[in-house]
LOPAZA-896449 format. One record per residue (C-alpha): z, x, y. Coordinates in steps of 0.001 Angstrom, whole numbers, plus 500000, padded with zeros to 6 digits. Each point is the difference from the previous one (the first is absolute). Layout:
<recs>
ZXY...
</recs>
This chain:
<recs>
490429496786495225499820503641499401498172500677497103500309504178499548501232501636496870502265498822498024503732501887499042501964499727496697503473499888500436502734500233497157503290498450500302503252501376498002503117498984499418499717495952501575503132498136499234499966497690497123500026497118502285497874500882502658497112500149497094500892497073498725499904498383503158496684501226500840498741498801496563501269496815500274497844499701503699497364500814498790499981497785497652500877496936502212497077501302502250497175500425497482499319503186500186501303503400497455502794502018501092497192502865501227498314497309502408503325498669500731501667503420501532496843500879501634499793496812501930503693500015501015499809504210500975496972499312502024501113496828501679503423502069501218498044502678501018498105497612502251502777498070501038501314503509501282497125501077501384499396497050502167503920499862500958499021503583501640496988499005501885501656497103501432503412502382500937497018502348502026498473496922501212503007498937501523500671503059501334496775500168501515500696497051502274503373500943500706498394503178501760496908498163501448502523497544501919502128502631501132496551502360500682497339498340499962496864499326497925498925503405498523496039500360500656497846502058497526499558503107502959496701501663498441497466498063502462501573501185503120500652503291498089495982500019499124499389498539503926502071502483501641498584503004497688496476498569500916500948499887503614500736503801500521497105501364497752
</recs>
């Protein structure tokens, strides 16, 4: 988990019912309606972020089957360099 500096962020102008839905989730979970939109913002944001890395993954073995494996170069780049002096 990262654990940098924290942001405060204000929210205008919510629906009536999106509020109230929020409240009433975060009462059925425990937890106030700060804690409760904090857990659900950073649990999308995660959601999203992982949905990306597995989209590159996946793209990543589409071009090593059609390529090849992709090799981390800077040995023989060091090797070669070394080689000529």
């Amino acid at each position: 988990m990262f654990d940098g500096p924290m942001t405060e962020v204000r929210i205008r102008k919510l629906d009536e019912w999106v509020t109230s839905w929020l409240k009433a989730q975060a009462i059925l979970h425990g937890r106030s309606l700060e804690k409760e939109l904090r857990e659900l913002l950073t649990q999308t944001v995660r959601t999203h972020k992982q949905r990306i890395a597995d989209e590159l993954l996946a793209g990543l073995d589409i071009l090593e089957s059609k390529h090849g494996r992709f090799t981390n170069g800077t040995k023989g780049i060091r090797e070669e360099r070394d080689r000529r002096g």
